[in-house]
C-alpha positions in Angstrom: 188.4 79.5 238.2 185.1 80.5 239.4 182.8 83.4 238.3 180.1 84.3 241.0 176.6 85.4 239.2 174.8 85.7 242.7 173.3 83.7 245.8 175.9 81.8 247.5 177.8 81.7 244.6 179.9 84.9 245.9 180.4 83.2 249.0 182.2 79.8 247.4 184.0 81.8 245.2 186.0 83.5 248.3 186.0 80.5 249.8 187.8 79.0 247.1 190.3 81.9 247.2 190.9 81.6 250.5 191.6 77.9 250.4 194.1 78.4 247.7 192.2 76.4 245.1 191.7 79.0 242.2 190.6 82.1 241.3 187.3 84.3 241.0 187.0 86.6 238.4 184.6 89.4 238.4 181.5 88.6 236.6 180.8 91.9 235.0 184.3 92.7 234.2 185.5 89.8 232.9 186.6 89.2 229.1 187.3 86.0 227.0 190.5 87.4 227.0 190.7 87.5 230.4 189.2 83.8 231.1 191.8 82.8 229.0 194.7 83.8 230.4 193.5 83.1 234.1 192.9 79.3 232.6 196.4 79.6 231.2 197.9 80.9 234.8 195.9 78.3 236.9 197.1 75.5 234.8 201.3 77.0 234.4 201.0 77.3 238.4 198.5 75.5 240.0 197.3 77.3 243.6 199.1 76.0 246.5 195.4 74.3 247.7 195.6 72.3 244.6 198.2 69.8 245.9 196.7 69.2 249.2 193.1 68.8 247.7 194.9 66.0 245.3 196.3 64.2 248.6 193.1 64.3 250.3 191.0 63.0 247.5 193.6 60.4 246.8 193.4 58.8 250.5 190.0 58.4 250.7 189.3 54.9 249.6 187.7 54.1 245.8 184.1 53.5 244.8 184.4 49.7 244.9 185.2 50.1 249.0 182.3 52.1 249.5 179.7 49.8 248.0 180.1 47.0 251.0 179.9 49.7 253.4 177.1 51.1 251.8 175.0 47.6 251.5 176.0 47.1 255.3 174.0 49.6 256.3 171.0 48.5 254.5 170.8 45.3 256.6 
């Protein structure tokens, strides 16, 4: 859930509807109320985006891995 205030915040707040990764609400028209229950949605069904995100981020190889490669290219 995102809620775009201005800059390029309006942009990534598309973007993440269009990727399937959450919601925007409107920033003038939204409500606790309404926060809440888009929280509650998101986390009963999480966007289809979600899952493949998850995937992605669990491939890449952890912190510890990325040290050496790091310190390699110091030499």
């Amino acid at each position: 859930m995102v809620t775009a205030l201005g800059a390029d915040q309006l942009l990534n707040a598309r973007r993440v509807e269009a990727l399937g990764l959450g919601r925007a609400l409107d920033p003038v028209a939204v409500t606790p109320a309404g926060i809440a229950g888009t929280v509650a949605d998101l986390l009963a069904a999480p966007p289809p985006g979600v899952a493949a995100l998850r995937a992605e981020y669990a491939a890449l190889p952890p912190p510890a891995a990325t040290v050496p490669l790091l310190a390699a290219l110091r030499r």
